[in-house]
DSSP file (Angstrom, degrees, kcal/mol; ACC not computed):
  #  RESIDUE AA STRUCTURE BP1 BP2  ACC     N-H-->O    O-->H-N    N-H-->O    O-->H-N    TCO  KAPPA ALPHA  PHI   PSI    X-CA   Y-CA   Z-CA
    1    1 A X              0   0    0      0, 0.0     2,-0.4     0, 0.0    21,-0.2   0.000 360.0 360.0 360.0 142.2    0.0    0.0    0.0
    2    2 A X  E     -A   21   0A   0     19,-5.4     2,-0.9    65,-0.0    19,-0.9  -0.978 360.0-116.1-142.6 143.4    1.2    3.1   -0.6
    3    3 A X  E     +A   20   0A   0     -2,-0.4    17,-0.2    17,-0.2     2,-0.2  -0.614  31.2 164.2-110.7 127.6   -0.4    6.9    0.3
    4    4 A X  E     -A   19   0A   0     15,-1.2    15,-2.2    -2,-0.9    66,-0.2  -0.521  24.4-129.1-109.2 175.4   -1.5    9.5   -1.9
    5    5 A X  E     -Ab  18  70A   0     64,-1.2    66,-3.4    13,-0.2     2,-0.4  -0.886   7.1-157.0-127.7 171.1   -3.7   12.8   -1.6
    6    6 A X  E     - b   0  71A   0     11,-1.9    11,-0.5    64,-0.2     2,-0.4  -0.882  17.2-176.1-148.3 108.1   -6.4   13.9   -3.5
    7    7 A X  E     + b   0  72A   0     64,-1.7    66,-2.1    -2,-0.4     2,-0.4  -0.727  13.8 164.6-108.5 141.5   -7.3   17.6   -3.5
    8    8 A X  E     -E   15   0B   0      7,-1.4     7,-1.0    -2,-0.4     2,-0.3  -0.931  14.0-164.8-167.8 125.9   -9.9   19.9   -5.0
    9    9 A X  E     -E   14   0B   0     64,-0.5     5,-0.2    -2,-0.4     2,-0.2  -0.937  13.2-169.2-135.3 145.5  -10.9   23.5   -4.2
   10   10 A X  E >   -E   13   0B   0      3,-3.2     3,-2.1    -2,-0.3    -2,-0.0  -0.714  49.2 -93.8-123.6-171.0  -13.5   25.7   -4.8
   11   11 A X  T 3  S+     0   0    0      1,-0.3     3,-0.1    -2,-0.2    -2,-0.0   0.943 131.0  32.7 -52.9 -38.3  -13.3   30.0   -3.9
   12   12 A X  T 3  S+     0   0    0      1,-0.2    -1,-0.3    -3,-0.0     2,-0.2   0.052 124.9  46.4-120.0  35.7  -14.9   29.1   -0.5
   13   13 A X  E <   +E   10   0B   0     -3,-2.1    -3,-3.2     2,-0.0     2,-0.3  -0.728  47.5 177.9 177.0 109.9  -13.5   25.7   -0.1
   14   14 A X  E     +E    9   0B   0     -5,-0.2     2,-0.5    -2,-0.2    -5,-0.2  -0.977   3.8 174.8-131.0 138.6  -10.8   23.0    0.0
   15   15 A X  E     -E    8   0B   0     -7,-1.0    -7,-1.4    -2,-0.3     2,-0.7  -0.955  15.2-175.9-141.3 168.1  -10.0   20.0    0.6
   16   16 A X        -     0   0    0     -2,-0.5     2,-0.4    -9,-0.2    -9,-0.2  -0.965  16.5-164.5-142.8 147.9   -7.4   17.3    0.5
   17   17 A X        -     0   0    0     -2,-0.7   -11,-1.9   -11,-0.5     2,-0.2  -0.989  11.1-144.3-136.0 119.8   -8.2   13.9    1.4
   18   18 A X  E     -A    5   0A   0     -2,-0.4     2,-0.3   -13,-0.2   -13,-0.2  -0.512  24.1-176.6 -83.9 169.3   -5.3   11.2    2.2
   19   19 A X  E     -A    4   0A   0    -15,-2.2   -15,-1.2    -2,-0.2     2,-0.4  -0.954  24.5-132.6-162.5 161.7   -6.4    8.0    1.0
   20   20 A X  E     +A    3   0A   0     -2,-0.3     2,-0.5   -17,-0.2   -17,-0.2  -0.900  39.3 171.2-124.5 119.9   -4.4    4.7    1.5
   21   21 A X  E     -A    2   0A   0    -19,-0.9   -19,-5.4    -2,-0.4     2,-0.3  -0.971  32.2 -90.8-159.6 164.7   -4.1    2.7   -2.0
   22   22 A X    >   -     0   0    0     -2,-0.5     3,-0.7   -21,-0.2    -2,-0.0  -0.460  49.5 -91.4 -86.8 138.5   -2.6   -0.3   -3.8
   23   23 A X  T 3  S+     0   0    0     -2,-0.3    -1,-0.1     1,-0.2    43,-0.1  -0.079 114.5  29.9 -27.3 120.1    0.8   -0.2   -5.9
   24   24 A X  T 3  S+     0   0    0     41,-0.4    -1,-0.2     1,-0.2     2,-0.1   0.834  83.1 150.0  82.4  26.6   -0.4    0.5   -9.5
   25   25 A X    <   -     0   0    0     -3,-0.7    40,-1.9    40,-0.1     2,-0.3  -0.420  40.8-132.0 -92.4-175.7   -3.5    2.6   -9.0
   26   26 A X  B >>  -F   64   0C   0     38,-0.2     4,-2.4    -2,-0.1     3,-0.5  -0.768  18.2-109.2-139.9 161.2   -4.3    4.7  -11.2
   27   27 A X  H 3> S+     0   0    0     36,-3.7     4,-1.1    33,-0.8    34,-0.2   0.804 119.4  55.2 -75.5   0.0   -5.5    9.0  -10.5
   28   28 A X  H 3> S+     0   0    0     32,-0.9     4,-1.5    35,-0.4    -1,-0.2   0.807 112.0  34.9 -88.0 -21.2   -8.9    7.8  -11.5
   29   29 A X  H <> S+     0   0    0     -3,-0.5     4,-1.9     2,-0.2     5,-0.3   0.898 114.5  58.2 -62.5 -61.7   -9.2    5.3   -9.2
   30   30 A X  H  X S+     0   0    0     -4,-2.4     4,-1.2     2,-0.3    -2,-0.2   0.664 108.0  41.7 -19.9 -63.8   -7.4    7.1   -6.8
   31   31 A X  H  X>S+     0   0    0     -4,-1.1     4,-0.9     2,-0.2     5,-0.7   0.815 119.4  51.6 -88.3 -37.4  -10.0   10.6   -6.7
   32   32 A X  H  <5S+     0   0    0     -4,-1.5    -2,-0.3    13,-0.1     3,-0.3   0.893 116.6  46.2 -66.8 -13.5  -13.2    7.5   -6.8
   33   33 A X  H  <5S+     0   0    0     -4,-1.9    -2,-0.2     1,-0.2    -3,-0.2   0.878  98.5  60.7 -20.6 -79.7  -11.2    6.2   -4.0
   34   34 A X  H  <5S-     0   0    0     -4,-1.2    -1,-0.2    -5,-0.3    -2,-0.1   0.780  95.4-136.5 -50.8 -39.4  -10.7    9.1   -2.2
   35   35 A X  T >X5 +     0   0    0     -4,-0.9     4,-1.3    -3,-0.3     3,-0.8   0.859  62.1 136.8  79.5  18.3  -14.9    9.8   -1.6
   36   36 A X  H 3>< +     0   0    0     -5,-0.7     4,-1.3     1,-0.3     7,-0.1   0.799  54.4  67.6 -90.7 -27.5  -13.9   13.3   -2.5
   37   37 A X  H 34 S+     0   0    0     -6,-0.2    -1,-0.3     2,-0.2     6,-0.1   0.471  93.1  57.8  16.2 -65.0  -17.0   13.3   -4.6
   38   38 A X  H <4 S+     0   0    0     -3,-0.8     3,-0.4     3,-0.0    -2,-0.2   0.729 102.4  51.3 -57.7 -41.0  -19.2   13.1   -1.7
   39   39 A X  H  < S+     0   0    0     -4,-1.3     2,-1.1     1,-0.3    -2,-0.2   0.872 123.6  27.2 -62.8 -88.9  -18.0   16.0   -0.2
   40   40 A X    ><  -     0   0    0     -4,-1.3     3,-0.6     1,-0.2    -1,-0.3  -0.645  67.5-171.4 -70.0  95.9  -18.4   18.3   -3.5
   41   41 A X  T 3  S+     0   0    0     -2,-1.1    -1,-0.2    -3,-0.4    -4,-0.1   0.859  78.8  76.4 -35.6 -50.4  -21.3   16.5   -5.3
   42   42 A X  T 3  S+     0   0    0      2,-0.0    -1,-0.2     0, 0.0    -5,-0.1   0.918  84.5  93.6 -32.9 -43.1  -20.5   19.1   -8.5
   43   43 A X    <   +     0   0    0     -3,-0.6     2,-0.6    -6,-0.1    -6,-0.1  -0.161  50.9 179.4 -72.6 136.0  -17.5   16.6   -9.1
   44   44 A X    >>  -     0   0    0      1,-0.1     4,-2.2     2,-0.0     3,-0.8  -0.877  16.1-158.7-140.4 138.7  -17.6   13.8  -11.3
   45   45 A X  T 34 S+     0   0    0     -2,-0.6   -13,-0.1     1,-0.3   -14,-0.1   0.549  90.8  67.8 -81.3   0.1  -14.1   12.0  -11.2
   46   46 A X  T 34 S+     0   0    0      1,-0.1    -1,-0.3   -14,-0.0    -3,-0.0   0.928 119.5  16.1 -81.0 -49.3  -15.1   10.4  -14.8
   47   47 A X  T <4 S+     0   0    0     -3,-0.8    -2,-0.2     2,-0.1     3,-0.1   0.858  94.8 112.4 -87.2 -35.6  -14.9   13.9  -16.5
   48   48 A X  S  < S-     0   0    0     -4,-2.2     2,-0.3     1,-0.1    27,-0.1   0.149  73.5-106.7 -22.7 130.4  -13.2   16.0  -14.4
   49   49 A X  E     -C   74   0A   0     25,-0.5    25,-5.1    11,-0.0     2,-0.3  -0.687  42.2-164.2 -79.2 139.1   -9.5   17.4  -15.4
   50   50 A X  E     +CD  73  57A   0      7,-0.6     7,-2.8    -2,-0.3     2,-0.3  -0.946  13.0 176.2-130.3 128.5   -7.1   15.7  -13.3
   51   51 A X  E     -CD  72  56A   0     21,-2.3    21,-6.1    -2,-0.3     2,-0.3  -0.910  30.0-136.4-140.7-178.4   -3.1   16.5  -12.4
   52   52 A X  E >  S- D   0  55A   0      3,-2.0     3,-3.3     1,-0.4    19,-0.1  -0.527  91.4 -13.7-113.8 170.2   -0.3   15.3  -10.3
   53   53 A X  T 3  S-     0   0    0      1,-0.3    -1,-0.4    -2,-0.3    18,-0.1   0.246 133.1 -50.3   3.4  89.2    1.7   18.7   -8.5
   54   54 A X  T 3  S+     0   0    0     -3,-0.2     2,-0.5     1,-0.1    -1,-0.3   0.702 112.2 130.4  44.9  31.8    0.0   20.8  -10.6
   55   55 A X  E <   -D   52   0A   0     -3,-3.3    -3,-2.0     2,-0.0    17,-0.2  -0.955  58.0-122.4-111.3 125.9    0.9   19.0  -13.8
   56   56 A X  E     -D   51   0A   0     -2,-0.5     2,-0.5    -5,-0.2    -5,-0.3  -0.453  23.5-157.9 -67.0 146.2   -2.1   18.1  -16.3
   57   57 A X  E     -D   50   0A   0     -7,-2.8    -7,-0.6     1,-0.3     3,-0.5  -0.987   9.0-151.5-129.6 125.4   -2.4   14.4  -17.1
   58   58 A X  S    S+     0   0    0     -2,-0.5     2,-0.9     1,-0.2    -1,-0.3   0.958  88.9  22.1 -50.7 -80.6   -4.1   13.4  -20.2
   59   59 A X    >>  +     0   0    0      1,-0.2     3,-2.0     2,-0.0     4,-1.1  -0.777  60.1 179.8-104.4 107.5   -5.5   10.1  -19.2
   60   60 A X  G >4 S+     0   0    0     -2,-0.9     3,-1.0    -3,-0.5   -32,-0.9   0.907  83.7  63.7 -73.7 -25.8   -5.7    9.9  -15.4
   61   61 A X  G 34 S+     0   0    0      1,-0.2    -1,-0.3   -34,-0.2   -35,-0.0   0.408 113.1  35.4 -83.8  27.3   -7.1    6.3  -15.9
   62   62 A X  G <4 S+     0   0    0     -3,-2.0     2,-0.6     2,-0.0    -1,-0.2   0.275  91.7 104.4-109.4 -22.9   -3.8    5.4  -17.4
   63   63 A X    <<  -     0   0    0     -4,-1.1   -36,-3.7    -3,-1.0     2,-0.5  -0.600  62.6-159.8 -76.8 111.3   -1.9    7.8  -14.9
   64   64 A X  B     -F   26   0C   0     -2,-0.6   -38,-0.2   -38,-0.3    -1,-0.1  -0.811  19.5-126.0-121.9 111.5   -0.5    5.0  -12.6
   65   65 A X        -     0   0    0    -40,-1.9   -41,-0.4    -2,-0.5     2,-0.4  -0.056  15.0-147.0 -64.8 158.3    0.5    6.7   -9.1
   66   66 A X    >   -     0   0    0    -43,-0.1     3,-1.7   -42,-0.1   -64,-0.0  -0.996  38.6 -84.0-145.1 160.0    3.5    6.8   -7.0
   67   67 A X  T 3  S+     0   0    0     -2,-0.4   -63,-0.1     1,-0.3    -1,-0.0   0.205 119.4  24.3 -63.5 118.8    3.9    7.0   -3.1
   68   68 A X  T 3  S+     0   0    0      1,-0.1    -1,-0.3   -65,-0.1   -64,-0.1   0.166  86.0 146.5 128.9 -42.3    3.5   10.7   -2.2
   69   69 A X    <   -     0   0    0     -3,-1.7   -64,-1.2   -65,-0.1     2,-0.5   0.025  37.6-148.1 -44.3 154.3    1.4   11.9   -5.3
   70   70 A X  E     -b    5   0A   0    -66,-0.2   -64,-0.2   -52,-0.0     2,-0.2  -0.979  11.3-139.1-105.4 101.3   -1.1   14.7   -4.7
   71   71 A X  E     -b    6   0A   0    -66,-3.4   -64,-1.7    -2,-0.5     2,-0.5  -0.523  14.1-163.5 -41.6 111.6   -4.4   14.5   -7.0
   72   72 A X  E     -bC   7  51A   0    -21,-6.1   -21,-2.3    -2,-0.2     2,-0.5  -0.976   2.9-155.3-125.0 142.7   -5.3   17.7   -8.1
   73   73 A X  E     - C   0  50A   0    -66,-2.1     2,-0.5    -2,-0.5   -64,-0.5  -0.846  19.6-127.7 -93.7 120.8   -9.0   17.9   -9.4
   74   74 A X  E     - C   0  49A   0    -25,-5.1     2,-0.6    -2,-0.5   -25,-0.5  -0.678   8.6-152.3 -72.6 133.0   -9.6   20.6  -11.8
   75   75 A X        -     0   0    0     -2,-0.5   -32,-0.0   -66,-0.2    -1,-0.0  -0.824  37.5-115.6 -97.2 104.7  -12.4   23.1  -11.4
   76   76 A X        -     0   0    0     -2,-0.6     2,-0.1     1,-0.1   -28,-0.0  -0.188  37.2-109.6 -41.1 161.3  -13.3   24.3  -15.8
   77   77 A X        -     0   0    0      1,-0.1     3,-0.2    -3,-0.0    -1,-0.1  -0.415  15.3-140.0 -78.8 151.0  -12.6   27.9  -16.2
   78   78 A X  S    S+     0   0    0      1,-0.3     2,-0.3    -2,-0.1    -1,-0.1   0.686  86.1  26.0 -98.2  -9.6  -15.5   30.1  -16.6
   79   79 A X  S    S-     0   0    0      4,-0.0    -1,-0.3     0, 0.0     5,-0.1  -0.798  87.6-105.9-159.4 133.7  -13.8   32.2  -19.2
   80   80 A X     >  -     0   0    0     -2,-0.3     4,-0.7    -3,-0.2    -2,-0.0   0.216  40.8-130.3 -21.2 139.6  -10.9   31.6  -21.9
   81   81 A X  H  > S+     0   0    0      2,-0.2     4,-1.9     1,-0.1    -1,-0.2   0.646 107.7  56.7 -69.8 -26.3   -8.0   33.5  -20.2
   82   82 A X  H  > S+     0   0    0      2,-0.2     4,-1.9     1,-0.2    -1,-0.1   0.683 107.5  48.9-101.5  -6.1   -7.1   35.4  -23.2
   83   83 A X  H  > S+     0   0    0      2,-0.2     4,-1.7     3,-0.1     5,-0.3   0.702 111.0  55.4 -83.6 -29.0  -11.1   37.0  -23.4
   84   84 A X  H >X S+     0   0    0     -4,-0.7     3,-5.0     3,-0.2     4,-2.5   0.910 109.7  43.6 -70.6 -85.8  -10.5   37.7  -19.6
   85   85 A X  H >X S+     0   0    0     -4,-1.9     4,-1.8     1,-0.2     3,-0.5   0.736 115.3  48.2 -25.7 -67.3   -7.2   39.8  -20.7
   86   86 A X  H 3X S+     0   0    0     -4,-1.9     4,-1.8     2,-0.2    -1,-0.2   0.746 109.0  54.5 -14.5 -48.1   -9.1   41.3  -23.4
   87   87 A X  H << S+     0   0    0     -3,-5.0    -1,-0.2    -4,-1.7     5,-0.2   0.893 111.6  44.3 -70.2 -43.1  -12.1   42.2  -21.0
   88   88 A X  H <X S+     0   0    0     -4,-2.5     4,-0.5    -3,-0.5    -2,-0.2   0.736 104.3  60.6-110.7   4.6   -9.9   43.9  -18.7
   89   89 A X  H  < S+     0   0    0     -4,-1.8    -2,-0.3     2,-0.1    -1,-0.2   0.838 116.4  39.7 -49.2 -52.7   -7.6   46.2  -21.5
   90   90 A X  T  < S+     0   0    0     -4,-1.8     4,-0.3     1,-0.2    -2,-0.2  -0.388 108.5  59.4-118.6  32.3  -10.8   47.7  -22.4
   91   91 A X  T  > S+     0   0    0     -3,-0.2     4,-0.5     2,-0.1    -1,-0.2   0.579 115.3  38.8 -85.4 -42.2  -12.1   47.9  -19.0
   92   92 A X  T  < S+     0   0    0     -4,-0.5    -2,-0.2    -5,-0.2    -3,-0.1   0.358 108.2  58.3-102.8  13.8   -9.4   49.8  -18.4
   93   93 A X  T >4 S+     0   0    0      2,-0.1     3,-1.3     3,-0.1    -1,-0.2   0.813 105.6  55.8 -93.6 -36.6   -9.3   51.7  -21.6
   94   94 A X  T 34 S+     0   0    0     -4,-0.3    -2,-0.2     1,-0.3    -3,-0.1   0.592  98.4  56.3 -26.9 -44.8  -12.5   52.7  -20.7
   95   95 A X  T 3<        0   0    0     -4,-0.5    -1,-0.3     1,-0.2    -3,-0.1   0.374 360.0 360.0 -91.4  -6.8  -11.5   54.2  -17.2
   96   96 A X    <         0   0    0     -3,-1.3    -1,-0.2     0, 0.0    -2,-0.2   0.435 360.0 360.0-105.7 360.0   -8.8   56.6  -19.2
């Protein structure tokens, strides 16, 4: 057995959940594992975007864990980052 964590935050809320698991699990197993789910109902660990230290992993039910790992659950973005820049140069062209 070896122990991983499995973390997921929202603005008013975090958590990280250790969870105790066998050699060769995988980060999808790992976050249904984990019950993490229950806490945040919103989540569902089938769709969800999933990384390891803040690294993205294409297929977390391929993503095979190793003692120590941290889960990190992604929350989607609510707006493209580069329309956010956009939004706020002419928010602030506005203000000049």
């Amino acid at each position: 057995m070896m122990q991983v964590e499995v973390a997921y935050a929202r603005p008013d809320r975090q958590e990280i959940v250790p969870v105790n698991v066998p050699e060769g699990t995988t980060a999808l197993e790992a976050a249904k594992l984990s019950g993490i789910s229950d806490i945040f109902p919103e989540i569902d660990p089938d769709t969800i975007d999933m990384g390891v230290f803040g690294k993205v992993i294409k297929d977390p039910a391929a993503h095979e864990l190793r003692e120590g790992d941290r889960v990190e659950l992604y929350r989607p973005l609510k707006i493209d980052p580069k329309q956010a820049r956009l939004n706020r140069a002419k928010k602030k062209d506005q203000a000049q």
